[in-house]
C-alpha positions as CSV (number, residue, x, y, z in Angstrom):
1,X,1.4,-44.3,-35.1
2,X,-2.2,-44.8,-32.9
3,X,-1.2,-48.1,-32.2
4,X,1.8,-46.8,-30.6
5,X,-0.3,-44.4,-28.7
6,X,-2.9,-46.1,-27.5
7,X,-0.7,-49.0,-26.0
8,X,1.8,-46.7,-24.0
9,X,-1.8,-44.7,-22.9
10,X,-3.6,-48.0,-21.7
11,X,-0.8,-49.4,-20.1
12,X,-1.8,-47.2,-16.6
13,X,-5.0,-46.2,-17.8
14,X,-8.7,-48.1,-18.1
15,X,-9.6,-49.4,-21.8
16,X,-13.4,-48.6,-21.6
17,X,-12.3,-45.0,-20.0
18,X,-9.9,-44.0,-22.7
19,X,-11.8,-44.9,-25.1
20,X,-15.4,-42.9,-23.9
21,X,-12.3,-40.4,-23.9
22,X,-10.7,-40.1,-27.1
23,X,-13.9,-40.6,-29.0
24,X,-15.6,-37.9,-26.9
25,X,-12.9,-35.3,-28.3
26,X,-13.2,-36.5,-32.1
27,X,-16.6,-36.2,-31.8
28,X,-17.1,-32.8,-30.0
29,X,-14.2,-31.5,-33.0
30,X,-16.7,-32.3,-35.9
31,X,-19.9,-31.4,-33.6
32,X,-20.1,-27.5,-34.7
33,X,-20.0,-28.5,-38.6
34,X,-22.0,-31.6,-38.0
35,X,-25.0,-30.4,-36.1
36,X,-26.7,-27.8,-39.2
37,X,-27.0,-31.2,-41.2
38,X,-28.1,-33.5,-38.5
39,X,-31.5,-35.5,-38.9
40,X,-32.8,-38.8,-37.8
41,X,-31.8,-40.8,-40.6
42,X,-27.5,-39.7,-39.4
43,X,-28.8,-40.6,-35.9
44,X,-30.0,-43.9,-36.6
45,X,-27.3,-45.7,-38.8
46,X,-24.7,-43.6,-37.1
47,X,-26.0,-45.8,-34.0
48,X,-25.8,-48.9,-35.5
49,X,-22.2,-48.2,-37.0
50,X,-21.0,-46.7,-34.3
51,X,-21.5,-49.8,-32.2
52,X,-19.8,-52.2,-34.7
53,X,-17.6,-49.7,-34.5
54,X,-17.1,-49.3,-30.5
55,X,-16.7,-53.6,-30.3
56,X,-13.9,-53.5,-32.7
57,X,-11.9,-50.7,-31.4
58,X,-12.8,-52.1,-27.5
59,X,-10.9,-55.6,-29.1
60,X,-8.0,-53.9,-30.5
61,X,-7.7,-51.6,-27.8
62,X,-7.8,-54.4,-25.0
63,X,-6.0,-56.6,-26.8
64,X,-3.2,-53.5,-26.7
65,X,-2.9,-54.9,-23.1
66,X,-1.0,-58.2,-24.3
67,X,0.0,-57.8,-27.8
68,X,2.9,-56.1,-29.4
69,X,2.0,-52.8,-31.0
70,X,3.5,-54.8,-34.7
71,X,1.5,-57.4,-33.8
72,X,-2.1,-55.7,-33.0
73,X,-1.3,-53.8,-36.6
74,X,-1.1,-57.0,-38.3
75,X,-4.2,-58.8,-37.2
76,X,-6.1,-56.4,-37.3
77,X,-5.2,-56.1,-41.1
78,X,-6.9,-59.8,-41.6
79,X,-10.1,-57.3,-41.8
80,X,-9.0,-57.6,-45.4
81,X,-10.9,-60.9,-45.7
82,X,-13.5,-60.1,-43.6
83,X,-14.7,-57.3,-45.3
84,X,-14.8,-58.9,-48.5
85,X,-16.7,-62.2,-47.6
86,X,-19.3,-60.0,-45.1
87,X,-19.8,-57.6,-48.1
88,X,-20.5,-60.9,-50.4
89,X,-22.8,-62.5,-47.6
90,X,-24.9,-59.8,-46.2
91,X,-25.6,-57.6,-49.3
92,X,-24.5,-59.9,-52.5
93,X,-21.8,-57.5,-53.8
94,X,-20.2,-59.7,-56.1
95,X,-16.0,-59.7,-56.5
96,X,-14.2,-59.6,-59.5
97,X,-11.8,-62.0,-60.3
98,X,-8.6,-59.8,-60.2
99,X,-9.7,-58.9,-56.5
100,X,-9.6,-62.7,-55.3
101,X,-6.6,-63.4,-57.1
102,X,-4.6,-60.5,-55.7
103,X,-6.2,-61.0,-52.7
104,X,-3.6,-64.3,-51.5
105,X,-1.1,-62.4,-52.7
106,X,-1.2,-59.7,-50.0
107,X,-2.2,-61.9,-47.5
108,X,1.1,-63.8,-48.4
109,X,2.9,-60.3,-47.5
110,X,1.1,-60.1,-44.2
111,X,2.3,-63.4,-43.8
112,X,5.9,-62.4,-44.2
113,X,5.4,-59.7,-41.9
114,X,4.1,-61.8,-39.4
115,X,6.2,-64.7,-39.7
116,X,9.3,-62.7,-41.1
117,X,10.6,-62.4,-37.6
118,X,12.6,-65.6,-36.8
119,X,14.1,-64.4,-33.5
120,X,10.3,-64.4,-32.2
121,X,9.6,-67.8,-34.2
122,X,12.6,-69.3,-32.7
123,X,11.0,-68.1,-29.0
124,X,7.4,-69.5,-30.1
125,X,5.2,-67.2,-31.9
126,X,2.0,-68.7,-30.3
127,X,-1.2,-66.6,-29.9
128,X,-2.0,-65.2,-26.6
129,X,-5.1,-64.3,-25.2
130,X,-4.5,-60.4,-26.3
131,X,-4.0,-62.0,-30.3
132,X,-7.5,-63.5,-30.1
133,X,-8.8,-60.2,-28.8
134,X,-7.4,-58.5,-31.9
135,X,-8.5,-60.9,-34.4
136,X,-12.1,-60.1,-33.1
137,X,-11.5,-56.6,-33.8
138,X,-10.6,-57.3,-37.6
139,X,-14.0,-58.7,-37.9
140,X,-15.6,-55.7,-36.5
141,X,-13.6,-53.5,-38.7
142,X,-14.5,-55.4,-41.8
143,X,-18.3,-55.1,-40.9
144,X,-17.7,-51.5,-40.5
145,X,-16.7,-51.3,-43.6
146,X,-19.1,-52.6,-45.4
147,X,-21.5,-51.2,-43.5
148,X,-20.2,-48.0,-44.3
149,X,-19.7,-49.0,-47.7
150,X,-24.0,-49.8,-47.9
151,X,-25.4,-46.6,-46.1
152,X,-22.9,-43.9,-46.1
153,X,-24.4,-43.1,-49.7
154,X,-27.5,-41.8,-48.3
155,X,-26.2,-39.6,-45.5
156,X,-24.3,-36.5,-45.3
157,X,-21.0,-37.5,-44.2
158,X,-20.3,-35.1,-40.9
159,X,-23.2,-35.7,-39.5
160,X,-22.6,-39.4,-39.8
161,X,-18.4,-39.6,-38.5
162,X,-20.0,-37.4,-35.6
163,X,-22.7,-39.5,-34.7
164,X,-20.5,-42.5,-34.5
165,X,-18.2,-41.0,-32.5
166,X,-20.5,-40.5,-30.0
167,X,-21.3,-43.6,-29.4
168,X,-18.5,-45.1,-29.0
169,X,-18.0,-42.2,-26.2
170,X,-21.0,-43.3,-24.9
171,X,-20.8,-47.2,-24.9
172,X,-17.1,-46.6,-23.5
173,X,-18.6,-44.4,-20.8
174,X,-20.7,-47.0,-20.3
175,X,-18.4,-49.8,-19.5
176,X,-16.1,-47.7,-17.9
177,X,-18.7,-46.6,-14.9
178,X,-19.6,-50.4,-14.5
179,X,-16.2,-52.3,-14.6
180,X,-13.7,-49.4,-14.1
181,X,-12.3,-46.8,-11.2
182,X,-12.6,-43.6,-12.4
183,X,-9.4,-41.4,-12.2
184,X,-8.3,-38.2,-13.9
185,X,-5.7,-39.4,-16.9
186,X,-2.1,-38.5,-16.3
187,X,-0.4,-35.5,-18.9
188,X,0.8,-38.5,-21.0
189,X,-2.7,-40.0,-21.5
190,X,-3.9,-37.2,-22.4
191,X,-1.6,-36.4,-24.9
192,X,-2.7,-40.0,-26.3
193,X,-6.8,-38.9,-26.0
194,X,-6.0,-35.4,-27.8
195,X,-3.7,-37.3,-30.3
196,X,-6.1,-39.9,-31.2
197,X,-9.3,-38.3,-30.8
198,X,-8.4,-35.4,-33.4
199,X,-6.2,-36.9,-35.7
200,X,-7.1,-41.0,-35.7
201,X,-11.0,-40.2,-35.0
202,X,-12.1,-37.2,-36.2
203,X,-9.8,-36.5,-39.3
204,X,-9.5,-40.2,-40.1
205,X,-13.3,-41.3,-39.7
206,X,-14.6,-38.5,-41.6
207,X,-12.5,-38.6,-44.4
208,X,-13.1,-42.7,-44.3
209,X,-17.3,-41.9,-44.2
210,X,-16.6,-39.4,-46.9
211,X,-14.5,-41.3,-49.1
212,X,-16.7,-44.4,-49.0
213,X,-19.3,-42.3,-50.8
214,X,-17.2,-42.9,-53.7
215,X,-15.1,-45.9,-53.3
216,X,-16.1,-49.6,-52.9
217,X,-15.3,-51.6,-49.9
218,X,-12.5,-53.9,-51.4
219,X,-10.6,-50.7,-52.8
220,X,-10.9,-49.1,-49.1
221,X,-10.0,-52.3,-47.6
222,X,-6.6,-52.9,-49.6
223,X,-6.0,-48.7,-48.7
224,X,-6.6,-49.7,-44.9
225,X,-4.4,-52.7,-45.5
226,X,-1.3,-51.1,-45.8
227,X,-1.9,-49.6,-42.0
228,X,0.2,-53.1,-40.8
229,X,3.0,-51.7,-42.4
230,X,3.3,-48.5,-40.6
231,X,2.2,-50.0,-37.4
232,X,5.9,-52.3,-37.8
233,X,7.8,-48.9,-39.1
234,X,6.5,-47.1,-36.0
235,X,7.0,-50.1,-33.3
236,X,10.4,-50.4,-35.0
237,X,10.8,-46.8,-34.3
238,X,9.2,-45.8,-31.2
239,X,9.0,-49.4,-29.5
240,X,12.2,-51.2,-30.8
241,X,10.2,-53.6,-32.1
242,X,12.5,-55.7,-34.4
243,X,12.4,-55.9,-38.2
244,X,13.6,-58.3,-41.0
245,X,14.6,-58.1,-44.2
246,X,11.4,-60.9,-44.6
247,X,9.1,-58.6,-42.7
248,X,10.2,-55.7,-45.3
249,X,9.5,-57.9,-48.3
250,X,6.1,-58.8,-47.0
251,X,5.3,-55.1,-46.6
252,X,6.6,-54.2,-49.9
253,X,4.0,-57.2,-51.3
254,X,1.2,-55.8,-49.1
255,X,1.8,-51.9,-50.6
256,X,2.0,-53.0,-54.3
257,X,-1.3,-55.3,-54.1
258,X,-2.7,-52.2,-52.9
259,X,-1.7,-50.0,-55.4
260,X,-2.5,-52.6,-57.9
261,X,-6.1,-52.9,-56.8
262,X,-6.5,-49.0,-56.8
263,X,-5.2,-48.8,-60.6
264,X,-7.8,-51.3,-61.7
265,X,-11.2,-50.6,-62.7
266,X,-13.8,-50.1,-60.3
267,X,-17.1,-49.2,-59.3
268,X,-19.2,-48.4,-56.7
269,X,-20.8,-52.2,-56.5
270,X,-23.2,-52.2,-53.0
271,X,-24.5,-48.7,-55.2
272,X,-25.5,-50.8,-58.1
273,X,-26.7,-54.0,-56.2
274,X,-28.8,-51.6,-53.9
275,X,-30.4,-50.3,-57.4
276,X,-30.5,-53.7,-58.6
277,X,-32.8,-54.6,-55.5
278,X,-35.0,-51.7,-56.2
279,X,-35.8,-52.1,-60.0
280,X,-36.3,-55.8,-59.0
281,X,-38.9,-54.9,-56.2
282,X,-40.6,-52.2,-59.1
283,X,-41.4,-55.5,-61.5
């Protein structure tokens, strides 16, 4: 439902300024919790993530601008595959077998949901500039998540959501006083920044940071990949976006790869590389 909410809010309303915005309120509602654990270690990677993170949600966001609400949802799914081959070329994690061979299978269901609606086939379903926009956010949400996926192990997870937060406040504040007027939002954009900044930031990014203690990244990223799915139940429902009965298969597909990957066996992988590193550095 964010997606929904952040289009109708930056369709009158500054990218950069909603975004300093609705990341300012997350992070000021895990601030009082947050600040008794703080040290420099939170401060530090929350920077770092909390940049990747900032790019990928200034992509997605502007690319809200251009794209369909169904649409942004599915790209920004691709993150699937970004995750897993950034997680396998930065830090080595190595993939089992069942993950890359259900892996094409729920990318074939995104493909049904994306290609399941003839009507827009039939009108051209060519890219636009705000689909190329998105499709740079999915990489900057896969890096996130492996990134999270590396360090959030070593750092107490309030401190951390909170930290990266604030920066994306911060870098948002920052491009909004050098490219953007600065107005007071309207009672309907607000309603977006309180919306999203509580429930899609604070709740959401804690409880990702958290459950990454715990989870590896290609479990989280099949979980994440079912968001596609709601983002077409709400544009169907609050944007009359349209849906097909291939679109519905596709999601179907998506949900049961998911829940396949979760029932398999799993461990936490970058946890036992990172060990792996260290014993080797100790011969």
């Amino acid at each position: 439902m964010g997606f929904v909410f952040v289009k109708d809010s930056v369709r009158d309303y500054g990218v950069f300024s909603f975004l300093s915005l609705r990341f300012f309120v997350g992070a000021m509602v895990l601030l009082p919790w947050a600040i008794r654990d703080m040290d420099r270690k939170a401060v530090f990677y929350g920077v770092g993530i909390g940049t990747v993170l900032f790019l990928a949600f200034y992509f997605q966001t502007a690319g809200l601008k251009t794209t369909t609400v169904s649409r942004s949802g599915l790209i920004t799914s691709l993150f699937i595959v970004f995750s897993i081959v950034l997680n396998r070329l930065l830090f080595r994690v190595r993939i089992s077998r069942w993950t890359w061979a259900i892996l094409p299978v729920s990318l074939g269901g995104l493909a049904l949901l994306i290609f399941g609606d003839t009507a827009e086939l039939e009108s051209g379903w060519g890219w636009n500039f705000g689909d190329l926009l998105t499709l740079l956010c999915a990489v900057g949400f896969g890096l996130h998540i492996v990134l999270l996926d590396r360090y959030s192990t070593e750092i107490a997870s309030l401190p951390l959501a909170c930290i990266q937060l604030l920066t994306v406040s911060l870098w948002g504040a920052a491009g909004a006083l050098m490219t953007e007027t600065l107005v007071i939002p309207g009672g309907s954009v607000w309603f977006g920044i309180f919306v999203c900044g509580i429930f899609c930031s604070a709740v959401c990014y804690l409880l990702q940071t958290s459950a990454q203690k715990y989870l590896p990244a290609v479990q989280v990223s099949f979980i994440f990949s079912s968001e596609p799915v709601f983002s077409v139940l709400f544009g169907v429902l609050l944007h009359h976006d349209s849906l097909t009965m291939l679109q519905a298969a596709g999601g179907v597909i998506m949900i049961l790869s998911t829940l396949l990957i979760l029932a398999l066996p799993a461990k936490k992988d970058s946890i036992k590389v990172a060990a792996d590193l260290r014993a080797a550095g100790r011969r």
